[in-house]
C-alpha positions in Angstrom: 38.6 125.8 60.0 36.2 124.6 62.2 35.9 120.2 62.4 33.0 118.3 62.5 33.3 115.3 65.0 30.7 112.7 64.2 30.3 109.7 66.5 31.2 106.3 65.2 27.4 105.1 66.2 26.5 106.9 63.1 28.0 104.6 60.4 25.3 102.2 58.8 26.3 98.7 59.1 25.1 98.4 55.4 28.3 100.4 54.2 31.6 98.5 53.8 33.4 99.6 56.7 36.9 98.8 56.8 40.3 99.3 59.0 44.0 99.7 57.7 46.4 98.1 60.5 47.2 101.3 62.7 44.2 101.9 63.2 42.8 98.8 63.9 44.9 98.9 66.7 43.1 101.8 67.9 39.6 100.6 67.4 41.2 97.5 69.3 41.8 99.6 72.2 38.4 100.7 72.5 36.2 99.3 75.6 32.9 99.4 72.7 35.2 98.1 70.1 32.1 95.2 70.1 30.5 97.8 68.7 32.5 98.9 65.6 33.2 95.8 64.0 35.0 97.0 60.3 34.1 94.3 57.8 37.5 94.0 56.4 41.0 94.8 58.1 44.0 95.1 55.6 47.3 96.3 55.3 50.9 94.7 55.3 50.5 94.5 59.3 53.5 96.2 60.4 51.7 98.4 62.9 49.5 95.9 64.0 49.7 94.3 67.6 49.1 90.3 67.2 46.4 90.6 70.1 44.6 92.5 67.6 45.1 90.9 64.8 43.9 87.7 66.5 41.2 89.4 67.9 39.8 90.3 64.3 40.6 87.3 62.7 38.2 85.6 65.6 35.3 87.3 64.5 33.4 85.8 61.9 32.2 89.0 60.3 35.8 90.4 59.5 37.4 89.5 56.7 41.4 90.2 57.5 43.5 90.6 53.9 46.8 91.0 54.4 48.7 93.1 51.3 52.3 92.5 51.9 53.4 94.2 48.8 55.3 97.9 49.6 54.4 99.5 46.0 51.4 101.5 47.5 50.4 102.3 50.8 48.0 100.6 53.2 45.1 103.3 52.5 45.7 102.8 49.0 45.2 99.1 49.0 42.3 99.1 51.5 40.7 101.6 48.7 41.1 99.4 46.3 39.5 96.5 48.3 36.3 98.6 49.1 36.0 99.3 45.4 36.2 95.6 44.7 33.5 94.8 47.3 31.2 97.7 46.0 31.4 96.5 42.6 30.2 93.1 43.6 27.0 94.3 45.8 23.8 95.0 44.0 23.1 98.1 45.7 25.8 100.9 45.6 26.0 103.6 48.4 25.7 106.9 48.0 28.3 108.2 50.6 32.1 107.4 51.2 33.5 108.2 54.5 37.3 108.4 54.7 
């Protein structure tokens, strides 16, 4: 099966973008991380590092929501807060990238 890579430039800043903790760490690690700000990072931060925790919970834009409980998993509960913040917005977008 062939894969489709498609470069992170291409994500509309009008779409909820969000990180789980893992990978925040990775989008930490980037030198244009700058670039890629998620609008929310969530998760029970166990795989987080604390410079990047910090980091995200310096920028104004980010909204950091930790979800300590264990019952689902991180990428469940960051679904479920994308949902939330889609159903608040007036305009509702047409494409989900996972």
């Amino acid at each position: 099966m062939a894969r489709i890579h498609t470069p992170l430039s291409v994500l509309s800043p009008t779409f909820p973008i969000a990180f789980v903790d893992g990978f925040a760490n990775l989008m930490f690690s980037r030198p244009d991380r700058e670039n890629f700000l998620p609008q929310f990072v969530t998760g029970d931060f166990d795989s987080i590092s604390n410079d990047a925790l910090e980091y995200y919970r310096s920028k104004n834009s980010v909204q950091v929501i930790e979800t300590p409980d264990q019952i689902a998993t991180d990428f469940t509960k960051c679904i479920r807060i994308i949902n939330e913040f889609i159903q608040k917005e007036p305009v509702r977008p047409n494409l989900f990238v996972i």
